[in-house]
N, C-alpha and C positions, 0 to 999 in steps of 0.2 A: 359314781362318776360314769356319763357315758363315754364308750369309743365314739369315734366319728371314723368311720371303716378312709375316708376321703382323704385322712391327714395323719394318716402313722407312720408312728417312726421304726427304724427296723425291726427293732427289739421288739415293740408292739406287736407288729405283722407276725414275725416269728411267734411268738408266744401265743399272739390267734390263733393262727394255722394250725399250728400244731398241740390247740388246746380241744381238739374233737374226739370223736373215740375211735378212730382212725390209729390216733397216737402221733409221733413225727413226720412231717409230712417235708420240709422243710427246714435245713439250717441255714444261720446266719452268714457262711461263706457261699453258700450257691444261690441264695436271696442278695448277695451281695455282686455274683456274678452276672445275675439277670437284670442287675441293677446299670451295672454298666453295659452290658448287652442296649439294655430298651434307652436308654440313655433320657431325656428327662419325658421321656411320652408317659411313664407310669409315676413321675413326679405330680403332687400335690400343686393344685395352683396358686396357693400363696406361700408355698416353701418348698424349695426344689431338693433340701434335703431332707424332707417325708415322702412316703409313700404312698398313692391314693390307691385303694384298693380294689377299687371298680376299675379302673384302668390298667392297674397289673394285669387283673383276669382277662381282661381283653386283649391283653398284650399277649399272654401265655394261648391262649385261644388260637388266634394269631399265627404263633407260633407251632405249635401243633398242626394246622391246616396247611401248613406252606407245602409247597409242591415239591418235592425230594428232587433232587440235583440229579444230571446224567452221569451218567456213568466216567463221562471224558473227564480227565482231568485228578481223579480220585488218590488218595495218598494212603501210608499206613495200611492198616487192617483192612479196611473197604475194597483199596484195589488188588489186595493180596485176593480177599473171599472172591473178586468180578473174574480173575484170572483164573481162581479154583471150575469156578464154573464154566467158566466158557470151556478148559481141558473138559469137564465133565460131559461137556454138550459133544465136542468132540470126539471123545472116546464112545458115547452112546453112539452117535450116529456111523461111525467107522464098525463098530460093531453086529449093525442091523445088517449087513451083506454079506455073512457069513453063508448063510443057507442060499445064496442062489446060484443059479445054472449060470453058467458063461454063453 
């Protein structure tokens, strides 16, 4: 029996994906979250609960290329590390005027 890569179902995809000699590449709860992420753009065009597999990759592509968000705005660990660094920036540059003459 062929696959048809355009019309699988999750458990399919999973079992593809992670049928290379890579090893797991993919499980079924984070194939599940990308799923509601892309919402029906990486669905199959005669059934929206399969998944087309040429469209996934181009979703996840996509995704990968997006332009990282500014700084403003930032929550969690992100804005802790932006804070780490900025003192970091701080502390160098207060530092660099030790050796001069007044």
């Amino acid at each position: 029996m062929a696959i048809d890569p355009r019309n699988l179902r999750s458990s399919e995809l999973c079992r593809l994906l992670n049928s290379t000699p890579i090893g797991e590449v993919i499980g079924e709860r984070q194939l599940r979250r990308h799923r509601t992420r892309a919402g029906l753009r990486i669905a199959a065009s005669n059934d929206p609960q399969r998944v087309d597999l040429l469209r996934y990759v181009a979703w996840l592509v996509g995704e990968r290329h997006k332009p990282k968000p500014e700084t403003e705005g930032l929550t969690g660990y992100d804005a802790q590390r932006e804070r780490a660094l900025a003192r970091s920036k701080a502390q160098s540059l207060s530092g660099r005027d030790i050796g001069e003459l007044p």
